[in-house]
C-alpha positions as semicolon CSV with decimal commas, in nm:
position;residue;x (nm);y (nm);z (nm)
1;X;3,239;13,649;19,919
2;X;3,381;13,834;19,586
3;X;3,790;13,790;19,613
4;X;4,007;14,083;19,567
5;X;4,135;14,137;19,258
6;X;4,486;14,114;19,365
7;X;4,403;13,798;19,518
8;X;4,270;13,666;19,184
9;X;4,577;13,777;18,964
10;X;4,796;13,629;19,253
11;X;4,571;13,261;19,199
12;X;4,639;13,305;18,840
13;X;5,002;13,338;18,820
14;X;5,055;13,022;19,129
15;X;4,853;12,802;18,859
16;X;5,010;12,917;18,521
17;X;5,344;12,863;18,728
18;X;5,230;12,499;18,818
19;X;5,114;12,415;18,491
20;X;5,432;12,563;18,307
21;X;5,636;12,329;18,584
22;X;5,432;12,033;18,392
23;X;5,548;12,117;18,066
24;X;5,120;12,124;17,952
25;X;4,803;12,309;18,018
26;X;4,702;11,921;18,088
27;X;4,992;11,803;18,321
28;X;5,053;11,879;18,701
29;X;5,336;11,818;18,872
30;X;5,383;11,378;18,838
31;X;5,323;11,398;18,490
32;X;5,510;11,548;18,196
33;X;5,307;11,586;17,830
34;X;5,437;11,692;17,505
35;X;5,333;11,684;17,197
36;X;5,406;11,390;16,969
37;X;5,632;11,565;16,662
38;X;5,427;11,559;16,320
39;X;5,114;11,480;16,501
40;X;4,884;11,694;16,682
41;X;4,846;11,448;16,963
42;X;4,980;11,438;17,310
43;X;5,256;11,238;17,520
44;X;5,261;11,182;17,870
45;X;5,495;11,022;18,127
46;X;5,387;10,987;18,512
47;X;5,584;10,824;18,808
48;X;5,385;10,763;19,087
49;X;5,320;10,641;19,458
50;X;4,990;10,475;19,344
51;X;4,741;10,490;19,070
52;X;4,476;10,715;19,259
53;X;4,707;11,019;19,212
54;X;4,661;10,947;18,803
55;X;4,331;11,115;18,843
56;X;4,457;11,453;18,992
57;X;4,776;11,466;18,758
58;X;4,618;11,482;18,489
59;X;4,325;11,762;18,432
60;X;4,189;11,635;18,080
61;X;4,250;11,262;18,040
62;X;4,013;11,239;17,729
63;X;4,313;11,426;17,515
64;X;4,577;11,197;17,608
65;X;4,714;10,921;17,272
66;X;5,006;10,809;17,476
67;X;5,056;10,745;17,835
68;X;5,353;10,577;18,024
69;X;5,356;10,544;18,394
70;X;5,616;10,405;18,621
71;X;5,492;10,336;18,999
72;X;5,621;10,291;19,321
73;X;5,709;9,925;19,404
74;X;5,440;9,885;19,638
75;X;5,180;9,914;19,360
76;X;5,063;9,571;19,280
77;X;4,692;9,610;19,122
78;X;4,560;9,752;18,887
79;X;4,204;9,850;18,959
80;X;3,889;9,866;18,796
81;X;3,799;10,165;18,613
82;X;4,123;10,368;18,668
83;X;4,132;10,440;18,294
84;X;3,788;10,499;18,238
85;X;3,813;10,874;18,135
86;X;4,099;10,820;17,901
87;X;3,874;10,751;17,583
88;X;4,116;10,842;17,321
89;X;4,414;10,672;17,438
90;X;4,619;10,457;17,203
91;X;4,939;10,344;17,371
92;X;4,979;10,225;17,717
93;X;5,323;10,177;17,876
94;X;5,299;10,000;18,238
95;X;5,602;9,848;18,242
96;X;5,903;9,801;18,423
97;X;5,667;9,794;18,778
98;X;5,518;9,573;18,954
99;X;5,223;9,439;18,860
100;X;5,079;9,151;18,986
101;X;4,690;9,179;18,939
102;X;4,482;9,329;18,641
103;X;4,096;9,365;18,820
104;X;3,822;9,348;18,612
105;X;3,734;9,636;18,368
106;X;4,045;9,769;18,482
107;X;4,111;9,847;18,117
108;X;3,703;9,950;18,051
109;X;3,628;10,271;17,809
110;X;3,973;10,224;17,637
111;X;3,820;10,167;17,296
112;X;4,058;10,321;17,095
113;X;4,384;10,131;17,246
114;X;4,602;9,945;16,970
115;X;4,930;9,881;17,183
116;X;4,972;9,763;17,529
117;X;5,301;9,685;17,704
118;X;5,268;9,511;18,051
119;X;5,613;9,341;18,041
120;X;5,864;9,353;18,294
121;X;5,611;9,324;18,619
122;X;5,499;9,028;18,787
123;X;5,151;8,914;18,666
124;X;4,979;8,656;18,826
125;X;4,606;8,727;18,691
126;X;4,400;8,914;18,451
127;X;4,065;8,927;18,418
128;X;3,821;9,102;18,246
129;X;3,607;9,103;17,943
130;X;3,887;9,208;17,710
131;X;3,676;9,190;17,409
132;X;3,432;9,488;17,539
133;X;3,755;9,659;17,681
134;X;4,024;9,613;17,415
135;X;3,795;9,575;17,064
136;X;4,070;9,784;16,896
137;X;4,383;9,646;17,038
138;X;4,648;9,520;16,789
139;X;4,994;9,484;16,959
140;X;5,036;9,328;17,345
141;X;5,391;9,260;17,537
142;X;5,408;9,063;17,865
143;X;5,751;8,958;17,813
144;X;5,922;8,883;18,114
145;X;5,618;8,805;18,333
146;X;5,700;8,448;18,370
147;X;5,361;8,347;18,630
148;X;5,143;8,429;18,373
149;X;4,920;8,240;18,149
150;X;4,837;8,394;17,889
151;X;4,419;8,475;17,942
152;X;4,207;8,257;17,653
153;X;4,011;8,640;17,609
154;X;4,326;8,770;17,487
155;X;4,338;8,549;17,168
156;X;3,957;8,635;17,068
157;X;4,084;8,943;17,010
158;X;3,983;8,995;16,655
159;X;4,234;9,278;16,535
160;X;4,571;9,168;16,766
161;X;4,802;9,160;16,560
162;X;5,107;9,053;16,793
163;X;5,185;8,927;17,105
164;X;5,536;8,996;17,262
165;X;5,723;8,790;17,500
166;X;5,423;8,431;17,584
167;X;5,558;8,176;17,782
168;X;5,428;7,861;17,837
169;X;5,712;7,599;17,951
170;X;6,050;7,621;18,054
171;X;6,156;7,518;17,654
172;X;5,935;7,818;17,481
173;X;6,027;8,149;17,697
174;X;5,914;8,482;17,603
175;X;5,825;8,342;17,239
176;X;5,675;8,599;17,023
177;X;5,298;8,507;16,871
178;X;5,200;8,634;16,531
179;X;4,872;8,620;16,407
180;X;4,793;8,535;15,989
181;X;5,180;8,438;15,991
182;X;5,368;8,327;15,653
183;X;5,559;8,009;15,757
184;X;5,897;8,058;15,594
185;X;6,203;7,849;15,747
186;X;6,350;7,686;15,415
187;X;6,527;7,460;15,621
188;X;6,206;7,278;15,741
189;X;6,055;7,258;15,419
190;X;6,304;7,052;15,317
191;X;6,313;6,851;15,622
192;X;5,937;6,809;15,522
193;X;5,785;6,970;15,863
194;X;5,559;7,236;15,797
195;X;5,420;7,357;16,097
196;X;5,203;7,656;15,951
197;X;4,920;7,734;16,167
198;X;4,676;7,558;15,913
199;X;4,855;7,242;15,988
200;X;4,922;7,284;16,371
201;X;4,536;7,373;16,392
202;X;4,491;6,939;16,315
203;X;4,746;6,820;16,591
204;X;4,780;6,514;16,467
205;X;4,884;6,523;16,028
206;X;5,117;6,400;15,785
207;X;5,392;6,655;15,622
208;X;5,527;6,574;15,342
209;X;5,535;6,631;14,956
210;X;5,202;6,385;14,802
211;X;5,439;6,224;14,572
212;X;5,718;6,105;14,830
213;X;5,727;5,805;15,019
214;X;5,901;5,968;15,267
215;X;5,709;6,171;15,512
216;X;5,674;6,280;15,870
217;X;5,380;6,246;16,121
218;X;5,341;6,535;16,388
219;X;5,194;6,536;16,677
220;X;5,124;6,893;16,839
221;X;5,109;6,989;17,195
222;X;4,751;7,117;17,306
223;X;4,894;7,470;17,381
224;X;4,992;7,529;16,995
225;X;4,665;7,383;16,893
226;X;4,505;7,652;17,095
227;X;4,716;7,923;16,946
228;X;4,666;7,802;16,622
229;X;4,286;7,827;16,660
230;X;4,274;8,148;16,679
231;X;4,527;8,220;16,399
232;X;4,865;8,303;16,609
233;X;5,186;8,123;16,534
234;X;5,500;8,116;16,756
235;X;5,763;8,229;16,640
236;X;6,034;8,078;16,880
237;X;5,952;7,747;16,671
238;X;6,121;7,896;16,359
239;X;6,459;7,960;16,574
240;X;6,771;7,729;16,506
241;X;6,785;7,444;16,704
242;X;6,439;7,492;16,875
243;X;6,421;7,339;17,223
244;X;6,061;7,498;17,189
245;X;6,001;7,263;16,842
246;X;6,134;6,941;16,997
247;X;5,929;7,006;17,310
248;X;5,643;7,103;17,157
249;X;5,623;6,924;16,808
250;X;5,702;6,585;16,836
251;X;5,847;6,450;16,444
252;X;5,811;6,078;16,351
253;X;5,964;5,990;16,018
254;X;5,666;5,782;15,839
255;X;5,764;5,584;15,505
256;X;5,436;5,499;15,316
257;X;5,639;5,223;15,105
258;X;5,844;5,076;15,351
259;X;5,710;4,729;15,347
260;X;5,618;4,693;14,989
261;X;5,982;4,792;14,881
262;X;6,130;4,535;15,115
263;X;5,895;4,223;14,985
264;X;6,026;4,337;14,658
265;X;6,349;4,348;14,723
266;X;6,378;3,989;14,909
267;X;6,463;3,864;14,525
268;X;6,809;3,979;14,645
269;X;6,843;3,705;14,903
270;X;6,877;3,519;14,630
271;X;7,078;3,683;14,369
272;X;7,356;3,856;14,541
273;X;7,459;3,554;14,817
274;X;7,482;3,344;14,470
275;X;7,680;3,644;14,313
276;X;7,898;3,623;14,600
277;X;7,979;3,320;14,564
278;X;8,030;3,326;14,198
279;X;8,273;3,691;14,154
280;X;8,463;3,530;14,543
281;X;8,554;3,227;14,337
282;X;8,643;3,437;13,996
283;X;8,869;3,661;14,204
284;X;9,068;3,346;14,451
285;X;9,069;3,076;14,130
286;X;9,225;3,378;13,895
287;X;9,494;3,525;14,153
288;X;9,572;3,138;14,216
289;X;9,605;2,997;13,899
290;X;9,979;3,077;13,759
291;X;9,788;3,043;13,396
292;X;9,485;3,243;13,471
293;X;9,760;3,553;13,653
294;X;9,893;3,552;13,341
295;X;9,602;3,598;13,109
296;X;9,537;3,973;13,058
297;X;9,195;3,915;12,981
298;X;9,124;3,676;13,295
299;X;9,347;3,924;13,490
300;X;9,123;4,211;13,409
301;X;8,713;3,987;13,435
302;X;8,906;3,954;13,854
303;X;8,920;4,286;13,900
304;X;8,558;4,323;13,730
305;X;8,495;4,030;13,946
306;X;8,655;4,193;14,279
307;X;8,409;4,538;14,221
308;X;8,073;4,338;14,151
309;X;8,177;4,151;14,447
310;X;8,165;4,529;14,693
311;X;7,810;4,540;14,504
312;X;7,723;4,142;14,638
313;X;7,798;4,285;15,023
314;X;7,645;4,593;14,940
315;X;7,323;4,423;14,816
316;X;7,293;4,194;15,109
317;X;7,428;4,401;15,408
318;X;7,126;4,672;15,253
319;X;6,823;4,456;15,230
320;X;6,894;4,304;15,555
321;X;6,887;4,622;15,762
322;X;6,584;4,724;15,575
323;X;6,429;4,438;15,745
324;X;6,400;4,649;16,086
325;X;6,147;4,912;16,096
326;X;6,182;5,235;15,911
327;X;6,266;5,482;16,252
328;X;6,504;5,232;16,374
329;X;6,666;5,227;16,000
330;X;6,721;5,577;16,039
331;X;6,926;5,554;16,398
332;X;7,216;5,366;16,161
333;X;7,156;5,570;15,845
334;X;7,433;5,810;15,849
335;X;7,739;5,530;15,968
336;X;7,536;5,234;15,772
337;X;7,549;5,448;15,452
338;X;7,868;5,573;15,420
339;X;8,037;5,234;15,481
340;X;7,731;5,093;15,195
341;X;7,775;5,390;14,948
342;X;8,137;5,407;14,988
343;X;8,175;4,992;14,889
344;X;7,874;5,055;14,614
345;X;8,046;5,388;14,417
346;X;8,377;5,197;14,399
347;X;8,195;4,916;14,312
348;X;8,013;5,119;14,029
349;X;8,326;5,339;13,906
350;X;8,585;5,013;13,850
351;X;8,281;4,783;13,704
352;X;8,258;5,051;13,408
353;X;8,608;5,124;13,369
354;X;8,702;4,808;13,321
355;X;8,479;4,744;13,087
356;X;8,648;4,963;12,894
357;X;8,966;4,824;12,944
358;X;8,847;4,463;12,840
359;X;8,714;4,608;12,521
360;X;9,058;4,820;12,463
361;X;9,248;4,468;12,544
362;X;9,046;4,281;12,288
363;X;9,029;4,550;12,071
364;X;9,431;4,550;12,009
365;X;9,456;4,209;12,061
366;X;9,247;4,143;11,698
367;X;9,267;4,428;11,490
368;X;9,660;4,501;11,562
369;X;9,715;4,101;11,588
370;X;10,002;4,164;11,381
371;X;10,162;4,409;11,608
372;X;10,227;4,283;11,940
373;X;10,395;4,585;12,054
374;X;10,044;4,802;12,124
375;X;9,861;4,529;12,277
376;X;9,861;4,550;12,655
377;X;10,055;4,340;12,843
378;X;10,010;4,179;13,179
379;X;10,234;4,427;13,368
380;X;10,025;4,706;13,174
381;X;9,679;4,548;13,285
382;X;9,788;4,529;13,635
383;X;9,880;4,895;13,622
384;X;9,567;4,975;13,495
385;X;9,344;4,786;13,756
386;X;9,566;4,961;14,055
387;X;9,490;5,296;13,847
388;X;9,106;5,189;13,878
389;X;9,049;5,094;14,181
390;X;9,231;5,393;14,279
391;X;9,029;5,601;14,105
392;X;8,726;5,408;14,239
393;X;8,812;5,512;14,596
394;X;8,907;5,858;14,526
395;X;8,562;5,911;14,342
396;X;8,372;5,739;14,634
397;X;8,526;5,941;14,893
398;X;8,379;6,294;14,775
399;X;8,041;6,223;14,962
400;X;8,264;6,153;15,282
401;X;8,416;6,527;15,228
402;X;8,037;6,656;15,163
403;X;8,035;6,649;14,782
404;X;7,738;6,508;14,750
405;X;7,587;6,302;15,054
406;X;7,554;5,895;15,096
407;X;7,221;5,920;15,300
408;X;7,030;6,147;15,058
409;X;6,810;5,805;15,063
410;X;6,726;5,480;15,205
411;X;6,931;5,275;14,928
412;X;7,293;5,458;15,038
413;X;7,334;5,576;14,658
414;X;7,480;5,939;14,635
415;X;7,293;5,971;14,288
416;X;7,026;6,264;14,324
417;X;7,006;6,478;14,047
418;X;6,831;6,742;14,258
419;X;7,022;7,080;14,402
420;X;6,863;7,067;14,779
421;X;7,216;6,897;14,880
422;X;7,568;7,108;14,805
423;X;7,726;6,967;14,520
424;X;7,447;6,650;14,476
425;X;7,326;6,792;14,077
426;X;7,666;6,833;13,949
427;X;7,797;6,476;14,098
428;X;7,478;6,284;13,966
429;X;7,491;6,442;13,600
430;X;7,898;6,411;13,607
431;X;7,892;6,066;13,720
432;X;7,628;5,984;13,459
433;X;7,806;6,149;13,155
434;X;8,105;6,005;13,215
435;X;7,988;5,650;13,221
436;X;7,788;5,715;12,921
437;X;8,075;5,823;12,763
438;X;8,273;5,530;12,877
439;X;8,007;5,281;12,704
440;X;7,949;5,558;12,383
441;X;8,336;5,501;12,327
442;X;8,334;5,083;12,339
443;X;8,056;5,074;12,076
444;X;8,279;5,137;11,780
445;X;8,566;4,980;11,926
446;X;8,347;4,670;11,888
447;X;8,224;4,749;11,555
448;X;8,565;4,744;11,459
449;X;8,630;4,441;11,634
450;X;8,401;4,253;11,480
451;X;8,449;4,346;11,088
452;X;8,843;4,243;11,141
453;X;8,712;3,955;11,247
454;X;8,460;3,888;10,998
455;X;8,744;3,981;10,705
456;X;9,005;3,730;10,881
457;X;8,752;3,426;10,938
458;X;8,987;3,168;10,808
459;X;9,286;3,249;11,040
460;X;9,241;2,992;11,351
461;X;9,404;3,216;11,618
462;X;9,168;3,531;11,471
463;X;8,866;3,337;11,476
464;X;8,962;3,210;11,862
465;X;9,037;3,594;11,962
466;X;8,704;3,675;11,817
467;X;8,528;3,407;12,043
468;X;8,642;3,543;12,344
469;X;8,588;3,880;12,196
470;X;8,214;3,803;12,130
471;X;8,221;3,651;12,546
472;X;8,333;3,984;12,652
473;X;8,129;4,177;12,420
474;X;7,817;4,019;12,591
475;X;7,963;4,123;12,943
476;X;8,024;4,438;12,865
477;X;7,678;4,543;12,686
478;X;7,553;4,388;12,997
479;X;7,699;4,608;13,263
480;X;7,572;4,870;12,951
481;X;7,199;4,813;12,995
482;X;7,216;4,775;13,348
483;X;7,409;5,121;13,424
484;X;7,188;5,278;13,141
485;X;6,837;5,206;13,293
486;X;6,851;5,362;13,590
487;X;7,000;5,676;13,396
488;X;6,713;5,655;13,167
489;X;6,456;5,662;13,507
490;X;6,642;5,947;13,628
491;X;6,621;6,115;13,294
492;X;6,252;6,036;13,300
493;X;6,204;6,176;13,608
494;X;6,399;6,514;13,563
495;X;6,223;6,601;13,213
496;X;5,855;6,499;13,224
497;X;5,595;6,469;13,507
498;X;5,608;6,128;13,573
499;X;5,693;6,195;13,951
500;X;5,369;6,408;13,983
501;X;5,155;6,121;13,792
502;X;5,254;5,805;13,969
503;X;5,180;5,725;14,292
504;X;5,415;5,731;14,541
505;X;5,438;5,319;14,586
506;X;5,521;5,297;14,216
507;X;5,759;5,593;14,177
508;X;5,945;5,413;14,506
509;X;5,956;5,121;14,273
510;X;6,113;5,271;13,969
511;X;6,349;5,495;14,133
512;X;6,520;5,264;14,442
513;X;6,390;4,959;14,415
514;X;6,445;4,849;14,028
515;X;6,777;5,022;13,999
516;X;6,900;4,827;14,355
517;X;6,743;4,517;14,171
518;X;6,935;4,562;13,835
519;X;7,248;4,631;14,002
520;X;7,259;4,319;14,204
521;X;7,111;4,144;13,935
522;X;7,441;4,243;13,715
523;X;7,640;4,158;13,977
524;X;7,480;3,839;13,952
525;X;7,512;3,723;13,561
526;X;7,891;3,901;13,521
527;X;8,083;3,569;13,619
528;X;7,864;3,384;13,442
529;X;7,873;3,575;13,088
530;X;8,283;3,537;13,077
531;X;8,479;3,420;13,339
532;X;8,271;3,067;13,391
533;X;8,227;3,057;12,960
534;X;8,624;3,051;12,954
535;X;8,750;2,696;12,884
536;X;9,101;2,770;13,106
537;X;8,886;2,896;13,377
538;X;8,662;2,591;13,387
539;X;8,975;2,387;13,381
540;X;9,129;2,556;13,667
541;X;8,786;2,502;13,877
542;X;8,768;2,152;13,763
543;X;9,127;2,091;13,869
544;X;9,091;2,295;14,201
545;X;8,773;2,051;14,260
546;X;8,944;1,743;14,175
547;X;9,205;1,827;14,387
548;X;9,000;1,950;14,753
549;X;8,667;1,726;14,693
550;X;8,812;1,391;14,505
551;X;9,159;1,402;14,690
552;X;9,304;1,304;14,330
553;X;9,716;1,410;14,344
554;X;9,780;1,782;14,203
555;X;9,957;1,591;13,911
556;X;9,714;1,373;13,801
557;X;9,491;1,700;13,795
558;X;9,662;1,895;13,642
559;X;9,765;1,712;13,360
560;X;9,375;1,599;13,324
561;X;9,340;2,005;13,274
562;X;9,582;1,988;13,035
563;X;9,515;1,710;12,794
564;X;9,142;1,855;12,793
565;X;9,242;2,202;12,684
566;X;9,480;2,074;12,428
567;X;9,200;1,878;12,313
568;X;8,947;2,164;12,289
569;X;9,215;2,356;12,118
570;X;9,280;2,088;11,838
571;X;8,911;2,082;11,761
572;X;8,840;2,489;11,758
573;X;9,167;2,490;11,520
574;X;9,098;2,209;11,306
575;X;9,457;2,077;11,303
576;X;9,465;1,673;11,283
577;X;9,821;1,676;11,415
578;X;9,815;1,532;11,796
579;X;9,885;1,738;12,051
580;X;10,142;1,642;12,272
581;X;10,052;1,657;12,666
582;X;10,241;1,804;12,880
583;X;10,450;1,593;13,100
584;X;10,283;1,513;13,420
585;X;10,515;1,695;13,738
586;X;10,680;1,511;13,949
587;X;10,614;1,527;14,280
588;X;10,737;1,810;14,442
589;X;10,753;2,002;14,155
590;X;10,613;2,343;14,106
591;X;10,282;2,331;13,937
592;X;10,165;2,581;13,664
593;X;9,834;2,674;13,843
């Protein structure tokens, strides 16, 4: 039956009223479409009771790019098929609902898809042959579906790009997965754990520069292995402080050279508990012996004594923690080393200044013999060893402040001419100048010390001055060679290639372990090069033993040490005129040492 023509125009208007009520020719009444500005593609947005309506609010699917729909909270499935006649669509908003069941093929025919956003709902399940449905997806968000495990056919995705909001344990919510990612947290890298995925693909490896000792082993949880399989990387790893890293990575400092250094360094149990000893009894004879106390010289090899005495404990308290195993080491590192490092820099800074100071003190003492005015006097040499130590402790206390750091290393030693620690370069290179210069400026001194002497040979007291000059001469170039090695190995090390040639056993060797050796090994031969050469300190250790081990009277002892001295002295002089002893003291009297 034909229909009226008024009936017809009256049909026409109801629909172009409906369709003008949808904002599109394509939209009913649910859905509202508009064009996407710049492109000549369309936008829609639906709310609905339940995904069967889709099909009759909206009259051509096939010309739909982007589609959004927000359903009733009954809705819990999504079904199969349901976007089967939406073959150009390109962005699919579903959330904010809730979901809690993706049916098979409910996403079949949707070939040209690159973004799909499912967070927000409740999934439970998803199944499907996602490769056939989604070949062209690139970006996915489930955030805030915390049931759901994230479907192994998602990953062999071969263009996603990004997936938004993957949980997998209560440490690593929402954590965002990023496929062909750049690992870039500096602060890792120099922690040495590089957890790109090309490493976290292994599970079990070794990070770490090839040419350290010092590494890390890392074992991987199964779940990032799987990630990393297929190329994704979680991002939540790279956060600060990353409950997700600690739970999921677990870090086990490894050092390749642990036990080799140590069997090395055992020659220490027998230098530094000798040079102990030795610089203890320098230090207690000197401060007790009234003659020694005042001897400028003696006064300032105690105060040498005292510092290479810090580098004795220092040496043993060091290579008798190193005894326990390297990841128990590390539990004490940071309170073990800056007690060690503090007692081995002010060790270090009073060692080398008074070097200087011995060589200044004989320096006046022969070539301005004549002039007793300049030399320096006891109460002068006891102001300058308060001024050293002083400056000792000031100097060793800028690593306590965070100039510079005591536990760049295993050996406690702030010296790391490398700018990966605030302040570490410029304290190392300072540090070294300024000892070189120290030693560069008692060179001549000696030069000069010796040609006076060599023009005034036949004076007796000269010739005496230029003995003990000669004894700390030898002391002194000493502590020289031994501060100017390990310089030269950092030197070495900062200029050519020699830490990219050696292995990493050997350049362990030259870089902590011969430098810890040479340091206790000075520490070792200073007493022995003046203080025990020095005829009134073997007296006053002769006397001291005569008096505690052969319970001979302090006066018989004492005038022993003096008759022998006076002896020594006629001889070195030459004089055939006796000496008179000193009378013997009475008993009760105050003794001179």
């Amino acid at each position: 039956m034909a229909l009226s023509p008024f009936v017809l125009i009256t049909l026409t208007i109801l629909r172009a009223s409906v369709l003008a009520e949808a904002g599109s020719p394509n939209c009913l009444a649910r859905c509202e479409c508009k064009k996407i500005p710049g492109r000549d593609e369309l936008e829609t947005k639906c709310s609905l009771e339940d995904f069967q309506k889709l099909t009759t609010s909206i009259l051509r699917p096939a010309e739909i790019q982007s589609l959004k729909i927000s359903l009733a909270k009954e809705v819990e499935t999504v079904p199969n098929g349901l976007f089967k006649n939406f073959t150009k669509l390109e962005n699919l908003d579903l959330s904010n609902n809730s979901i809690r069941d993706i049916e098979d093929g409910a996403f079949s025919n949707l070939i040209y898809l690159q973004r799909l956003d499912l967070s927000s709902n409740q999934l439970e399940s998803w199944r499907g042959n996602l490769t056939n449905e989604l070949p062209q997806l690139m970006f996915l968000n489930i955030s805030d579906n915390t049931n759901l495990i994230l479907p192994p056919a998602v990953m062999k995705l071969r263009r996603l790009k990004e997936i938004r909001g993957v949980t997998w344990n209560k440490h690593c919510l929402n954590c965002k997965l990023v496929r062909n990612y750049t690992f870039q947290n500096e602060d890792l890298k120099k922690r040495d754990i590089n957890i790109s995925v090309s490493q976290l693909v292994k599970g079990v490896y070794i990070s770490g520069k090839k040419f350290n000792c010092r590494v890390n082993r890392l074992v991987v949880n199964e779940s990032l292995v799987n990630y990393a399989k297929h190329g994704f990387f979680p991002l939540c790893l790279e956060e600060e402080h990353s409950a997700c890293l600690k739970s999921e990575v677990r870090v086990t400092p490894v050092h390749r050279c642990w036990d080799l250094d140590n069997k090395i360094l055992n020659v220490v149990y027998f230098t530094s508990p000798i040079a102990l000893v030795l610089n203890l009894t320098v230090v207690l004879v000197s401060l007790t012996t009234k003659v020694l106390r005042r001897n400028v010289t003696m006064l300032l090899t105690s105060s040498m004594a005292a510092s290479d005495l810090l580098v004795s404990v220092y040496s043993i308290i060091l290579i008798t923690a190193r005894k326990m195993p390297y990841v128990e080491y590390l539990v004490y590192l940071e309170g073990l080393c800056n007690a060690l490092g503090f007692m081995w820099l002010t060790g270090q800074i009073v060692t080398y200044k008074t070097s200087l100071w011995l060589t200044i003190e004989r320096f006046l003492a022969i070539v301005y013999c004549m002039e007793p005015s300049v030399r320096i006097t006891r109460g002068r040499a006891v102001t300058l060893i308060v001024f050293t130590w002083c400056l000792g402790l000031a100097v060793a206390t800028l690593p306590l402040a965070k100039i510079s750091v005591y536990t760049s290393n295993t050996y406690c030693v702030p010296i790391r001419p490398i700018r990966d620690i605030p302040h570490s370069y410029e304290m190392s290179i300072a540090l070294s100048v300024w000892g070189m210069l120290v030693y560069f400026t008692i060179i001549p001194l000696y030069i000069k010390i010796f040609i006076s002497v060599t023009k005034t040979s036949e004076q007796a007291g000269i010739r005496r001055d230029g003995s003990v000059a000669k004894k700390i001469a030898i002391l002194v170039m000493s502590n020289m060679v031994f501060f100017f090695l390990p310089v030269v190995i950092g030197f070495l090390w900062l200029t050519t290639n020699l830490k990219y040639t050696m292995s990493p056993q050997n350049r362990e060797i030259l870089t902590g372990v011969i430098p810890t050796l040479l340091f206790s090994f000075n520490a070792f031969i200073n007493p022995l090069l003046y203080a025990f050469r020095a005829e009134k300190f073997q007296e006053a250790i002769k006397m001291r033993f005569d008096t505690i081990c052969l319970r001979k009277p302090r006066a018989e002892s004492c005038s022993t040490c003096y008759s022998n001295y006076a002896n020594s002295e006629k001889k070195r002089s030459g004089s055939l005129a006796p000496t008179p002893l000193p009378k013997p003291h009475r008993e009760g009297s105050t003794s001179r040492f």
